[in-house]
Legacy VTK file of the C-alpha trace (Angstrom):
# vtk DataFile Version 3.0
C-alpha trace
ASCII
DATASET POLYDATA
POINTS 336 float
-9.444 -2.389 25.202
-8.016 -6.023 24.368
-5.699 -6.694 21.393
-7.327 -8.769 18.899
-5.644 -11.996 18.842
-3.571 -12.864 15.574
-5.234 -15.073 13.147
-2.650 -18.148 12.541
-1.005 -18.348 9.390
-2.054 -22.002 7.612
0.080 -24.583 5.812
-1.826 -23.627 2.798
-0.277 -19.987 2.679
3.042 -20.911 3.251
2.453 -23.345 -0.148
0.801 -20.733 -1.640
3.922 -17.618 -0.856
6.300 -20.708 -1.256
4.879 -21.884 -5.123
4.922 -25.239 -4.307
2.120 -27.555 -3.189
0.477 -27.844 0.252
2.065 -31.384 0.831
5.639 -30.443 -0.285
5.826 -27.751 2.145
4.370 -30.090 5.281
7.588 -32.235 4.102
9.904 -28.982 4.090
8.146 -27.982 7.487
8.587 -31.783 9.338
11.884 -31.972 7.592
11.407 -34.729 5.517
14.286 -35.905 3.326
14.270 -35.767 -0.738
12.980 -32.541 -1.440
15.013 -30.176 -3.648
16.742 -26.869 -2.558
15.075 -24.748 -4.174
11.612 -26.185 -2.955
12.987 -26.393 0.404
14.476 -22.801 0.876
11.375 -21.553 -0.368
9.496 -23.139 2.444
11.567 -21.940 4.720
11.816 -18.534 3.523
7.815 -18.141 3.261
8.278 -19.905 6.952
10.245 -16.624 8.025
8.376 -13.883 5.801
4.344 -15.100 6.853
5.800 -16.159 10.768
4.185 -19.709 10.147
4.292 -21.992 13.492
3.436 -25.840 12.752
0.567 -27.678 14.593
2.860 -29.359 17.167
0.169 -32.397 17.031
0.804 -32.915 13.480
4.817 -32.331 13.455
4.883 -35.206 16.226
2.075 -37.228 13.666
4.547 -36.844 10.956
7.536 -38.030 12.914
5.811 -41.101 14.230
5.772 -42.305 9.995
7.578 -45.376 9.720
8.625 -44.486 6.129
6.477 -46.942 3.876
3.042 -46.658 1.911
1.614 -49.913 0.234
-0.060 -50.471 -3.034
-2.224 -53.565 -2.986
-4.343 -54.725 -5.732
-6.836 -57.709 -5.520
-5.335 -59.887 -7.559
-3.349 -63.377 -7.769
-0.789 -62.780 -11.082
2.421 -60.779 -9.848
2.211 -60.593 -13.738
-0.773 -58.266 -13.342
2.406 -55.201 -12.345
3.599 -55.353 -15.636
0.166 -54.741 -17.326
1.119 -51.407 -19.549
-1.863 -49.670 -17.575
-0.624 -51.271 -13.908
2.803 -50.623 -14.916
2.015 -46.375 -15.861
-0.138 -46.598 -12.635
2.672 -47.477 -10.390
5.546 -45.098 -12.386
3.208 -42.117 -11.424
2.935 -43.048 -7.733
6.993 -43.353 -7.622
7.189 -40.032 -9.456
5.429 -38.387 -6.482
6.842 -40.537 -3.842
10.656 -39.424 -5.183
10.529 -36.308 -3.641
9.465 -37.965 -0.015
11.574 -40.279 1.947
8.538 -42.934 1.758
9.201 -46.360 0.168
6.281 -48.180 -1.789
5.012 -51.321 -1.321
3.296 -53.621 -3.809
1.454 -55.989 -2.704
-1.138 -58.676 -4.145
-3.513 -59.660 -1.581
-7.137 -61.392 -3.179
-5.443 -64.633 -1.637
-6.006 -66.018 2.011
-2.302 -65.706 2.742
-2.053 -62.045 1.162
-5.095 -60.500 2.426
-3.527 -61.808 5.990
-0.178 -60.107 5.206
-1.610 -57.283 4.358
-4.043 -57.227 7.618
-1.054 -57.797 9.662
0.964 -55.101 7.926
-2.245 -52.415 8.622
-2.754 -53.904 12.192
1.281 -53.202 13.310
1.372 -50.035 11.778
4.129 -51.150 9.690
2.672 -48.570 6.666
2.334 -44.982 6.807
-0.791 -45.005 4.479
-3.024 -47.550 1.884
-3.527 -47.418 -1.959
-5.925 -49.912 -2.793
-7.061 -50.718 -6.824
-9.199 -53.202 -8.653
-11.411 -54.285 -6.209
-14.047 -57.120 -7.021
-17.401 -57.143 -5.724
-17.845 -57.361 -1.936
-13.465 -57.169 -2.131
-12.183 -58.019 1.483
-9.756 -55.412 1.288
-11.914 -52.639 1.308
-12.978 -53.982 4.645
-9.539 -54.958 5.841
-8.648 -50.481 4.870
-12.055 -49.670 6.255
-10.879 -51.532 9.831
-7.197 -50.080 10.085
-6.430 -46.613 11.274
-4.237 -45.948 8.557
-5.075 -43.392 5.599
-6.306 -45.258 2.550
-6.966 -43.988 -0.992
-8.653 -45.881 -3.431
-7.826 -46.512 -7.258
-11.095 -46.153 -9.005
-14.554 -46.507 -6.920
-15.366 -49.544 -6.123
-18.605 -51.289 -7.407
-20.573 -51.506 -4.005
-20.154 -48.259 -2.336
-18.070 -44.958 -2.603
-15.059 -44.867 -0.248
-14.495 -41.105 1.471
-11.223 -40.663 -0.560
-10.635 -41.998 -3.904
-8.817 -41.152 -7.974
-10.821 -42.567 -10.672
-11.352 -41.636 -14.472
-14.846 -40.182 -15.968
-15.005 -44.490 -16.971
-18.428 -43.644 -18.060
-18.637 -40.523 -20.465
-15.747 -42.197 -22.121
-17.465 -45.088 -22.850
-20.003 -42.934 -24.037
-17.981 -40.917 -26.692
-16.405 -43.955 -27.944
-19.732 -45.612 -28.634
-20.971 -41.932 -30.018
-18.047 -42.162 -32.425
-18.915 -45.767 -33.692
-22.726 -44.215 -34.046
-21.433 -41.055 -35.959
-19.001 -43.237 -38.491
-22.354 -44.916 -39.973
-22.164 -48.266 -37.516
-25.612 -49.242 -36.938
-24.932 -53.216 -35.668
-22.331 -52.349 -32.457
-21.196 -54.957 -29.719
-18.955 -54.475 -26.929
-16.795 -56.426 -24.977
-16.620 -55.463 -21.344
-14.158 -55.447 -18.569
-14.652 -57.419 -15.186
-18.171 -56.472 -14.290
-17.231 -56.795 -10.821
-14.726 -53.728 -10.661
-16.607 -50.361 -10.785
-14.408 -49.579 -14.354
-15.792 -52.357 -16.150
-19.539 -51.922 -14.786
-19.482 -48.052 -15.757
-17.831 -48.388 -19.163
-21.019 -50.807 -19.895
-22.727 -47.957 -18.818
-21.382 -45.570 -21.000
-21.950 -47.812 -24.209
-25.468 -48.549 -23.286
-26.110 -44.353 -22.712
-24.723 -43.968 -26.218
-26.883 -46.595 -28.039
-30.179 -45.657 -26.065
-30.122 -41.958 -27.001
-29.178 -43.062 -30.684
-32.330 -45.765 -30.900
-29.877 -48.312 -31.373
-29.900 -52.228 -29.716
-27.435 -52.144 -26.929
-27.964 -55.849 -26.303
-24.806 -57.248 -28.217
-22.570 -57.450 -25.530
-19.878 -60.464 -24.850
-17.588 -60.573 -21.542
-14.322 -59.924 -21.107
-11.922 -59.478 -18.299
-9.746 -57.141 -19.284
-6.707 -59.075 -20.580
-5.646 -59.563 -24.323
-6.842 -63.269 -24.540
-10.120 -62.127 -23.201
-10.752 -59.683 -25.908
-9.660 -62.218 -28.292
-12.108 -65.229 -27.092
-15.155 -62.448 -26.632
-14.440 -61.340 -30.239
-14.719 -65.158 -31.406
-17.655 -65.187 -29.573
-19.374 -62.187 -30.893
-18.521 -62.996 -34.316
-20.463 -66.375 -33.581
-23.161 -64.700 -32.318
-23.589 -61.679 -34.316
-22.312 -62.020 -37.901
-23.041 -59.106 -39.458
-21.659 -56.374 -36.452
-20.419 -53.991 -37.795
-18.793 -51.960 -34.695
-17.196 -52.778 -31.431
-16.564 -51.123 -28.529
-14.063 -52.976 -26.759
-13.221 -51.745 -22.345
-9.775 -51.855 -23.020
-6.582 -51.705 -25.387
-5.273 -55.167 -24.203
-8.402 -56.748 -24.731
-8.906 -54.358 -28.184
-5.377 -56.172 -29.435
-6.798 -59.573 -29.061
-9.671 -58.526 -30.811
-7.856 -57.286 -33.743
-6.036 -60.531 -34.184
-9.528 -62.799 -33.559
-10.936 -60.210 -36.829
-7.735 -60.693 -38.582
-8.143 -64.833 -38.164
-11.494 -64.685 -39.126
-11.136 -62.633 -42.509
-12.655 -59.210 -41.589
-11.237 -56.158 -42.494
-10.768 -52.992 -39.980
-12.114 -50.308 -40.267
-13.853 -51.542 -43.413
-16.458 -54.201 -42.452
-15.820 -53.438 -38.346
-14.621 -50.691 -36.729
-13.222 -50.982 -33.218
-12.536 -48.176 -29.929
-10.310 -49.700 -27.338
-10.421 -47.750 -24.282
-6.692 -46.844 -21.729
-4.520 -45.169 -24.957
-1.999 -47.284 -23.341
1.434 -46.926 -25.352
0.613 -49.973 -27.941
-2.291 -48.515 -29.156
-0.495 -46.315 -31.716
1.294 -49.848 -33.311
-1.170 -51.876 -33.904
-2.124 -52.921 -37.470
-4.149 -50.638 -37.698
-3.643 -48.084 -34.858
-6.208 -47.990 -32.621
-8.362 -45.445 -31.852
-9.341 -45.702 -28.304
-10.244 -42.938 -24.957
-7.681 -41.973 -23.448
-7.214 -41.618 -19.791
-4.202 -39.957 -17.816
-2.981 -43.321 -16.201
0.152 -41.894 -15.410
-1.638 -38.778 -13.455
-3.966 -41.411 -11.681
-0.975 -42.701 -9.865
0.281 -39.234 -8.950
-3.172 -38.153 -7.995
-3.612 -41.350 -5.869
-0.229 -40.588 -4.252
-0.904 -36.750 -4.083
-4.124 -37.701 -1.702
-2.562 -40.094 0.373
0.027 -37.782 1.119
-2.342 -35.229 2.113
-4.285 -37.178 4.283
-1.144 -38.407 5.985
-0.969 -34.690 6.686
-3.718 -34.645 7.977
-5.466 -33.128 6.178
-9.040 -33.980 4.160
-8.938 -33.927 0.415
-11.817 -34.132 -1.940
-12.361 -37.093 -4.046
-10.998 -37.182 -7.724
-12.396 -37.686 -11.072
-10.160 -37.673 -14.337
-11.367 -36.772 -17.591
-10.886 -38.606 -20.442
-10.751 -37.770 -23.930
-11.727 -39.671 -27.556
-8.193 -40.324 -29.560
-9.044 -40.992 -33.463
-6.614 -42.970 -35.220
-7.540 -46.045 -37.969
-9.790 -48.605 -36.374
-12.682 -46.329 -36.422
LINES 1 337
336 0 1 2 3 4 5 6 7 8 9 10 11 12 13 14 15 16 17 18 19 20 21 22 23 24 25 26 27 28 29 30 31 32 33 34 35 36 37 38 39 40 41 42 43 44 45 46 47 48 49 50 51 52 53 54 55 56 57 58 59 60 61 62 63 64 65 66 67 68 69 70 71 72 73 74 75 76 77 78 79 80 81 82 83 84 85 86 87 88 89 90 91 92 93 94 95 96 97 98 99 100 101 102 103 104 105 106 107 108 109 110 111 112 113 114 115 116 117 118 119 120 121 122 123 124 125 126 127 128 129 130 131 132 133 134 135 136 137 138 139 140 141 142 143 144 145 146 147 148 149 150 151 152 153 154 155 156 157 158 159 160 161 162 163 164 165 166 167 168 169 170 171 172 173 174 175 176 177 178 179 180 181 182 183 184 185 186 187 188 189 190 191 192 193 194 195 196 197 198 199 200 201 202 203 204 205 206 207 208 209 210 211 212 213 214 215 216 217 218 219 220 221 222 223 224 225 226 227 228 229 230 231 232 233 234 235 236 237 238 239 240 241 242 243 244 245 246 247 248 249 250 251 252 253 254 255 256 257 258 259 260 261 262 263 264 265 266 267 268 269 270 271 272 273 274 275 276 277 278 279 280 281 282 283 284 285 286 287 288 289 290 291 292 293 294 295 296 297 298 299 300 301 302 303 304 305 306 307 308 309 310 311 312 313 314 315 316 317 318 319 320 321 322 323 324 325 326 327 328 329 330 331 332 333 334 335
């Protein structure tokens, strides 16, 4: 009679008896630097108690790292950084990326010169893994991360197909509760402004506004463009208020370009709430001090980053995570 052989004891039990998560304890295990005592003894200890032996393909995978992990964002503006969503974005990533010994990168790359730093960068394996966020259209990054051999994670799905591993926010339903809120609060002449209709956010937050309006019988037809920035919302207001007079609701596809908005009403006489009421969308930190605070959907921008670095992290562990979608929630304040 033969012995049955031993079933192997997985990374994912030693996380589990350890209480930390499955990528933490692949650092402990391939002794990665910056993680904390306490995490680290009890890897090791739930190393000792379960008799856990690492894949030796994956210890030498992890040791071949060469200790770097690049954002890159299609865009021109090293402005675009400090955005207050950007900004939250890129705080979350470095909250995760603290505990490793991996740097981060940031890197704009829409331009000839950036996209060919950045191709360069993926070719030489000078990155450990890809973020990639606010792609346009047919974006030449995604087939610059689709070429190299290096994980990538996108930022929100991209408008022309759905990458294997990506982080995005439920863009769409929020869109739709915002607009369901303007319906509810006795609005019956509601506009929107939209985001860049080339990024998958600003096509499915259309989306959402449209959904709303069509199940309430309502024209969904008012709509002026925008492209996400504060003086965007504020020329699309002026336009809308050209074009449609007597609107009485807006639905605007973010704060920044909500703020704008709320100084075009204020220039042009109209009171908010009272004659228009107004949903921003991103609950980004400002939204609570405008005159008057706006209510808006609010999305865990800070957890996108940490979710985006969370996956790369696990695929650099090779291992195959399932894609990501963060809810979003309706925040009532004055504006509507």
């Amino acid at each position: 009679m033969t012995d049955t052989p031993k079933r192997q004891v997985t990374l994912d039990e030693v996380a589990e008896r350890a209480g930390v998560s499955r990528s933490a304890a692949s650092r402990v295990i391939n002794n990665a630097p910056h993680v904390s005592r306490a995490k680290r003894e009890a890897v090791l200890r739930a190393v000792d108690d379960l008799g856990y032996v690492p894949n030796a393909t994956a210890r030498a995978l992890a040791t071949q790292q060469v200790g770097a992990v690049v954002l890159a964002m299609s865009g021109e503006d090293p402005a675009m950084f400090a955005d207050p969503f950007f900004a939250e974005v890129v705080v979350g990533i470095s909250s995760v990326l603290e505990e490793t010994d991996l740097e981060l990168v940031l890197s704009l790359a829409t331009s000839t010169r950036g996209q060919a730093r950045l191709e360069q960068l993926l070719r030489t394996h000078q990155a450990d893994g890809v973020m990639l966020m606010s792609l346009h259209g047919d974006d030449p990054l995604a087939t610059l991360a689709n070429k190299s051999s290096v994980p990538v994670v996108f930022g929100g799905r991209p408008l022309t197909f759905e990458p294997r591993y990506y982080v995005d926010a439920d863009n769409r339903g929020g869109a739709r509760a915002a607009t369901e809120h303007l319906v509810a609060t006795g609005r019956r002449r509601i506009a929107t402004i939209t985001g860049r209709l080339d990024e998958g956010a600003g096509m499915a937050r259309l989306q959402g506004f449209q959904d709303a309006l069509a199940v309430a019988g309502q024209d969904g037809g008012r709509v002026a463009h925008g492209d996400f920035s504060e003086d965007g919302g504020s020329r699309a207001m002026d336009e809308l208020l050209e074009r449609y007079p007597d609107l009485d609701g807006v639905f605007i596809a973010s704060d920044q370009m909500a703020i704008g908005a709320l100084r075009a009403l204020g220039k042009s006489g109209r009171s908010v709430p009272g004659e228009v009421g107004i949903v921003g969308f991103n609950d980004i930190a400002t939204a609570r001090h405008t005159a008057p605070p706006l209510t808006t959907v609010s999305q865990p921008i800070n957890s996108l980053g940490r979710e985006m670095a969370r996956m790369l992290l696990d695929l650099m562990a090779g291992n195959d995570p399932s894609p990501l979608i963060l809810p979003t929630r309706l925040v009532i304040r004055e504006s509507a």
